[in-house]
C-alpha positions in Angstrom: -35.8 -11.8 18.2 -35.1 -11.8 14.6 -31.9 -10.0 13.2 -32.2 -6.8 11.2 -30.9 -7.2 7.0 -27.9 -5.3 7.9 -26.6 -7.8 10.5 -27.6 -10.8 7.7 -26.0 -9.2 4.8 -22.8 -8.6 7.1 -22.6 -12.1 8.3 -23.0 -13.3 4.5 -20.7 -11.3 3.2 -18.1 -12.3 6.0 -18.9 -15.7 5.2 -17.8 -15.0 1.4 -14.9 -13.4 2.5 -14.1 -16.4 5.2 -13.9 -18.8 2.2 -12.0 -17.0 -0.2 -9.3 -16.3 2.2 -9.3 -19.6 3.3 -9.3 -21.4 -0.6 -6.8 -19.3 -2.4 -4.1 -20.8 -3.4 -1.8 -18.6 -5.1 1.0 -16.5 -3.4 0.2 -13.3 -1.9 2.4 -9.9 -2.7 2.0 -6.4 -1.7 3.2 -3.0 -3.3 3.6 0.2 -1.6 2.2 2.4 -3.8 3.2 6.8 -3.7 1.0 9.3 -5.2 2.2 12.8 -6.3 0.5 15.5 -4.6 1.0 19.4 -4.7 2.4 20.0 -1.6 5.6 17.6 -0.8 8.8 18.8 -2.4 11.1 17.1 -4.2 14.0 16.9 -1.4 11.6 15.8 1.1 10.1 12.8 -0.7 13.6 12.1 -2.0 14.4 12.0 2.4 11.6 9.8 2.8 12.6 6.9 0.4 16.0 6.7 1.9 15.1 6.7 5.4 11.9 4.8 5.7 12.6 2.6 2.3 16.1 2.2 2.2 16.6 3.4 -1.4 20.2 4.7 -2.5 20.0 9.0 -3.0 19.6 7.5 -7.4 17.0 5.5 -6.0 14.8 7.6 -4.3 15.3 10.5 -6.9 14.7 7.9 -9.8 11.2 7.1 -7.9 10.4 10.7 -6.8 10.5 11.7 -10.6 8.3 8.5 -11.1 5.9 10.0 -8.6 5.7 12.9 -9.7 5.2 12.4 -14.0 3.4 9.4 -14.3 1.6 10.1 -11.0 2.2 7.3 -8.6 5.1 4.9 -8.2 5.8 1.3 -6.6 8.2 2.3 -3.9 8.9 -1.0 -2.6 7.4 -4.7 -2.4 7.0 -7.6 -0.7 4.6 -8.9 2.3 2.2 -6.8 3.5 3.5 -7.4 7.4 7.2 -5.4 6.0 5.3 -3.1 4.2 2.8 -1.4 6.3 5.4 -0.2 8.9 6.6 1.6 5.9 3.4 2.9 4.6 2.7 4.0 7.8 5.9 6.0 8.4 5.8 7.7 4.7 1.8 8.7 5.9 2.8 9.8 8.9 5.5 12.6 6.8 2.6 13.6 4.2 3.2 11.1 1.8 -0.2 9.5 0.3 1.3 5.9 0.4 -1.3 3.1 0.1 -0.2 -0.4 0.0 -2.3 -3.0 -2.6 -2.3 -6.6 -2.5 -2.2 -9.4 -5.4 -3.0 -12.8 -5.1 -0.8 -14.5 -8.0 -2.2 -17.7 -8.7 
């Protein structure tokens, strides 16, 4: 039985991605990333820094007026495995939180 495109292309493109995971050589970081929406108010996203980031009250109110001029803020960094408990928590209260990841080489 021959295998269908889909299921070649899949493999080959796991393949790729196999071997660039495996050959990088640089350092890995992540940033949690907020986006300002229209819904969350300032108190609450200020809440949300300190109790899922850590952040001081300056901190978080700093980073909430970040968020909400320019649009999006880096909340925190670091590895992805510390990070994505956090995404998940600020997602979980209405936050848009998405984490991205660098390769610094």
């Amino acid at each position: 039985m021959s295998k269908d495109l889909t299921t070649l292309l899949t493999e080959e493109l796991n393949d790729v991605l196999v071997e660039e995971a495996t050959t990088s050589t640089g350092t890995e970081s992540a940033q949690l990333l907020v986006y300002n929406d229209d819904f969350n108010t300032f108190d609450w996203v200020i809440q949300c820094f300190m109790e899922v980031c850590n952040h001081t009250f300056e901190q978080s109110e700093q980073l909430s007026l970040i968020v909400h001029y320019k649009g999006k803020a880096i909340v925190k960094t670091g590895l992805f495995e510390k990070l994505k408990p956090m995404k998940d928590a600020l997602v979980d209260r209405g936050l848009s939180a998405v984490i991205e990841v660098t390769v610094e080489e």
